[in-house]
C-alpha positions as CSV (number, residue, x, y, z in Angstrom):
1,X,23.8,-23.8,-70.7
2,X,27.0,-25.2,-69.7
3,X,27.9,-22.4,-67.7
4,X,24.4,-23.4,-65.8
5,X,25.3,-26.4,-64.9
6,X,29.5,-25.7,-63.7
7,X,27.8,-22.3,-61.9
8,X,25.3,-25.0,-60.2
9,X,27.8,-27.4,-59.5
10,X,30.1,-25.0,-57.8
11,X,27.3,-23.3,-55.4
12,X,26.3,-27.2,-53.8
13,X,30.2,-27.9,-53.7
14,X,30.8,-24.5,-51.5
15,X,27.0,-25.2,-49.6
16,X,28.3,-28.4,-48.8
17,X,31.2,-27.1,-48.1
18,X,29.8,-24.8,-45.6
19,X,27.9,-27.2,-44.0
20,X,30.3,-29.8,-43.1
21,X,32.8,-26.8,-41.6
22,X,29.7,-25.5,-39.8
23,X,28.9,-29.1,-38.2
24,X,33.1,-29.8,-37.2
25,X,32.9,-26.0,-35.7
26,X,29.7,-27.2,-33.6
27,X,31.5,-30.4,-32.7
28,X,34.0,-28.8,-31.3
29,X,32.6,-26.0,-29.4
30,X,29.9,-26.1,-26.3
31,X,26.1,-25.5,-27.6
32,X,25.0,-21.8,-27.1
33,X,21.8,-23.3,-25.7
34,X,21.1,-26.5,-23.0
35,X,17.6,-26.5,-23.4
36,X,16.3,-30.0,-22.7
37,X,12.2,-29.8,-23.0
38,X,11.8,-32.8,-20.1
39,X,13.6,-31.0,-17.1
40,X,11.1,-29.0,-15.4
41,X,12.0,-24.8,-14.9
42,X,12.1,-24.1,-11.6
43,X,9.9,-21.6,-9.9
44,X,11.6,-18.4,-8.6
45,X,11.1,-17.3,-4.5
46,X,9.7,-13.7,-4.3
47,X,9.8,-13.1,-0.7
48,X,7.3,-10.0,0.5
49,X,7.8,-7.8,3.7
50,X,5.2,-5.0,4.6
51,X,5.4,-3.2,7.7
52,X,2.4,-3.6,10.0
53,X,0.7,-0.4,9.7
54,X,-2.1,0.5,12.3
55,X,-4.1,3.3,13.9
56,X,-3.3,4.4,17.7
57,X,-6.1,6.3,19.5
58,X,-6.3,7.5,23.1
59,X,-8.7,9.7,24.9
60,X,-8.4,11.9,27.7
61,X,-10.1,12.0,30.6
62,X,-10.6,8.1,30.6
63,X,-13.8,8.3,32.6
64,X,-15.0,12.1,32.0
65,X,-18.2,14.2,33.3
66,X,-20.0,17.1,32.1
67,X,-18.5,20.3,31.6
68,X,-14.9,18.1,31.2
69,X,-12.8,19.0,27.4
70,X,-12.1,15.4,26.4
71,X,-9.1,15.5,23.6
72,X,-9.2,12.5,21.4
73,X,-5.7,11.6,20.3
74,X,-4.8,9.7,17.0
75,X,-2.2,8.8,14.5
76,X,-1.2,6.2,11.8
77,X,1.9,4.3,11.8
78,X,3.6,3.1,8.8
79,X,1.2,5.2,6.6
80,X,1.9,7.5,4.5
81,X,-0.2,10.7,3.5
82,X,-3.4,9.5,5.5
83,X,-7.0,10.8,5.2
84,X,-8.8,10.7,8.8
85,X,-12.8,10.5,8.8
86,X,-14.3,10.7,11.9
87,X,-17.5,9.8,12.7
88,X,-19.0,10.7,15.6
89,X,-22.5,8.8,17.1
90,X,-25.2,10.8,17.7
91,X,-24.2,13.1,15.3
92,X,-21.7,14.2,12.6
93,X,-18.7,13.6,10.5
94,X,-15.3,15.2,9.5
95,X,-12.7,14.5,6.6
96,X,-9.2,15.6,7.8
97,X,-7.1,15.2,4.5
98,X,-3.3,15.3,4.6
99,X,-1.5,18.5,4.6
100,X,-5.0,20.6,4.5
101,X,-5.3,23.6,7.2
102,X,-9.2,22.3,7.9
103,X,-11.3,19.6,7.8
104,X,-14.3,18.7,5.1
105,X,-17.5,18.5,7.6
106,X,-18.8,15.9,5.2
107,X,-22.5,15.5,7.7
108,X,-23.4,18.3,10.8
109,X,-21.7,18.3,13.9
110,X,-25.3,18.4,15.3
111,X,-24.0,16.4,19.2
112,X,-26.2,16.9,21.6
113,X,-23.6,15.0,24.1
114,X,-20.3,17.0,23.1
115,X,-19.3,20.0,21.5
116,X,-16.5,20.7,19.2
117,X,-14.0,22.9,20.6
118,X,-11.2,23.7,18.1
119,X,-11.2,22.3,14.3
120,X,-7.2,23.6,13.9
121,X,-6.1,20.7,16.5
122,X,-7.5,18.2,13.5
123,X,-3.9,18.1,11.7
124,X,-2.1,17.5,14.7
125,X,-3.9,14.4,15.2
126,X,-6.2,15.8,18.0
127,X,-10.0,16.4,18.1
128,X,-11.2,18.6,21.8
129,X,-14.8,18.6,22.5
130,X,-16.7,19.9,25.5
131,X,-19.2,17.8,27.1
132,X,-22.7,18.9,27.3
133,X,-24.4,16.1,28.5
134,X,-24.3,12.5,29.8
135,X,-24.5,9.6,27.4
136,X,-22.3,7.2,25.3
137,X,-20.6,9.3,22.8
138,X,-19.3,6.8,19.6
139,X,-16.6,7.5,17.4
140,X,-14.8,5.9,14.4
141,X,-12.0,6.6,13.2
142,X,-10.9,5.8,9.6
143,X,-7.6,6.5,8.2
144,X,-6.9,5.7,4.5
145,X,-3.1,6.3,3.4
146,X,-0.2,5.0,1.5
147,X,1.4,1.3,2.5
148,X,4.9,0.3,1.6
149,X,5.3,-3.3,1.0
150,X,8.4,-4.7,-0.6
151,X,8.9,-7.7,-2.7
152,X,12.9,-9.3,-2.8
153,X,13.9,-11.4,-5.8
154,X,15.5,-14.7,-5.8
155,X,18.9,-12.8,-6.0
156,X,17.5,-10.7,-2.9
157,X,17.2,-7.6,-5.0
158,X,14.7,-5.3,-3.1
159,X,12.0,-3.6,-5.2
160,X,9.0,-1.3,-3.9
161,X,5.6,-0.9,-3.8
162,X,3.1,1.8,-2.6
163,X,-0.6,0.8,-2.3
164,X,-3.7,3.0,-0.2
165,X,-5.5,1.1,2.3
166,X,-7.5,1.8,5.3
167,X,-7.9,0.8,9.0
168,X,-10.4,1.9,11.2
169,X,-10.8,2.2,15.1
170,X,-14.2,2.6,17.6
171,X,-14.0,4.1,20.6
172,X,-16.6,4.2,23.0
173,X,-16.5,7.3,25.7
174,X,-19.2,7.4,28.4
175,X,-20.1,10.8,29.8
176,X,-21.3,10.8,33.3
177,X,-22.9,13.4,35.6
C-alpha cells in the first residue's frame, strides 16, 4: 500500500511538474494560433473575366432575286466545339455538329422559296441555296459550344473554366422578282 501512495505522489509531483515547464515554455514563446473570435474574417475577391463570345452572320447577295445562289456565311467567336442548327422559315432544319463531314436534317428541307445547293459547304461555316421564288425567306441560327471564363484569386492565381452555352441569330432575306 505504501508503494501506492509514494508511486502516486511521484506521478502529480512530475504532472505538475510538466505543467508549470509547459506554461514558462508558452510564456516565452509567440502562440501558434491568433485567433480572436470578435474580429470579423475578411471576405476574399475572386475576380471573373469571360471573353465575349458571339455569332457573326452575313449573306450574300444583300438584296437577291430569283434564280440568284445566296451563300449564308457564319461563325462563332470565342467558342469552342460549336453545334450550328439552322432553321430555315418556310421550311426545314439542319444540325451541323463539330468536326462531322454532314449535317443531321433534324425536319425536311421542304422550301418552296430556296433550294439547298451543297450540304459539304455546312463545316466551313457556309450554307448556298438557289432561289426559286420571291418571298421572305427566315433563318435562325443557333450555335451551342464551349465558353472559357476564368476566375483569379485574391493572390491573382488564374484558374479555368469551360461551360456550353448558346447564342442565336435571325436573319431575314427578301427574294425579289
Amino acid at each position: 500500500m505504501r508503494s501506492r501512495v509514494v508511486s502516486l505522489l511521484m506521478l502529480m509531483i512530475f504532472v505538475t511538474g510538466c505543467g508549470v515547464f509547459f506554461e514558462s515554455w508558452m510564456n516565452a514563446h509567440d502562440p501558434i494560433i491568433d485567433y480572436d473570435p470578435m474580429t470579423p474574417t475578411p471576405t476574399p475577391t475572386i475576380r471573373i473575366e469571360q471573353a465575349p463570345y458571339s455569332l457573326e452572320v452575313t449573306v450574300e447577295p444583300e438584296h437577291p432575286r430569283v434564280g440568284d445562289v445566296i451563300t449564308l456565311n457564319y461563325r462563332v467567336i470565342n467558342m469552342g466545339i460549336p453545334v450550328y442548327t439552322i432553321t430555315l422559315t418556310p421550311g426545314g432544319a439542319l444540325r451541323m455538329y463539330y468536326g462531322a463531314a454532314q449535317p443531321t436534317i433534324t425536319a425536311p428541307l421542304e422550301n418552296s422559296l430556296v433550294e439547298v445547293l451543297d450540304l459539304s459547304t455546312l463545316a466551313q461555316g457556309a450554307l448556298q441555296m438557289r432561289a426559286l421564288a420571291a418571298g421572305t425567306l427566315e433563318i435562325q441560327i443557333y450555335a451551342s459550344g464551349e465558353v472559357q471564363q476564368t476566375a483569379y484569386n485574391p493572390q491573382g492565381t488564374p484558374t479555368y473554366a469551360f461551360y456550353f452555352t448558346g447564342v442565336s441569330e435571325t436573319v431575314e432575306i427578301v427574294i425579289s422578282e
